[in-house]
C-alpha positions as CSV (number, residue, x, y, z in Angstrom):
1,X,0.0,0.0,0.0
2,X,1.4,3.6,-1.1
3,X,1.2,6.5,1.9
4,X,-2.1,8.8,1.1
5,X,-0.7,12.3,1.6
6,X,-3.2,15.1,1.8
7,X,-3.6,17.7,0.1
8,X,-0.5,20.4,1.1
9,X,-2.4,23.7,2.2
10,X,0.5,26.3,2.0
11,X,3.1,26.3,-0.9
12,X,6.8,25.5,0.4
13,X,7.2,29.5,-1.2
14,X,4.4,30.7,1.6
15,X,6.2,28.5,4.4
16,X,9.3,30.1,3.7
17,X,8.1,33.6,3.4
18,X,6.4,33.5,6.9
19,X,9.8,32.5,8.4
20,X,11.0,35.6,6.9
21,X,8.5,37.6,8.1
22,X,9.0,36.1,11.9
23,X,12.3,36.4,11.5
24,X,12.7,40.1,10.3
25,X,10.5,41.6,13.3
26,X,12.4,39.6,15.6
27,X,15.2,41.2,17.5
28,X,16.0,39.1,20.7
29,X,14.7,35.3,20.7
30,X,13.9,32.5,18.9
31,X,11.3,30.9,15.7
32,X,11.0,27.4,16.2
33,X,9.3,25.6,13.1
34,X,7.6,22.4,14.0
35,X,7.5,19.4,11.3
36,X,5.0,16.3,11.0
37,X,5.3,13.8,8.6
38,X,7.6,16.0,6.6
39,X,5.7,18.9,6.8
40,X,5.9,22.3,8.4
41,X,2.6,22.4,10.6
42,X,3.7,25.1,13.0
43,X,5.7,27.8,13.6
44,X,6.3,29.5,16.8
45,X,8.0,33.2,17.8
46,X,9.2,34.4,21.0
47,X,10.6,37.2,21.7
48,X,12.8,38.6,24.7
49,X,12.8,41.6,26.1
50,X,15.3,42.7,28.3
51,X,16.1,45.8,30.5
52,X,19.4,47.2,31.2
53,X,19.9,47.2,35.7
54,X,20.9,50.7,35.6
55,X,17.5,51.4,34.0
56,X,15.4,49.9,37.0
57,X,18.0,50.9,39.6
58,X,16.7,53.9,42.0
């Protein structure tokens, strides 16, 4: 029996230009792309934020 693969919803091209996307309004953190079956299914952005001491120090 051959493997049934469904239909692909987004276009490698779209896939790709999301990542872009994350990454270029990204500054501090990380884009983790999650794969099942071969396929990107997910991807996931976060972003740090961080604060100098002598900013909060009083």
């Amino acid at each position: 029996m051959g493997t049934h693969r469904p239909e692909i919803a987004n276009s490698i091209e779209d896939v790709l230009a999301e990542i872009k996307r994350q990454l270029a309004h990204i500054r501090y953190g990380s884009v983790e792309i999650q794969i099942h079956n071969g396929q990107v299914v997910q991807l996931e952005s976060r972003e740090k934020k961080r604060w100098d001491k002598g900013v909060n120090a009083r």
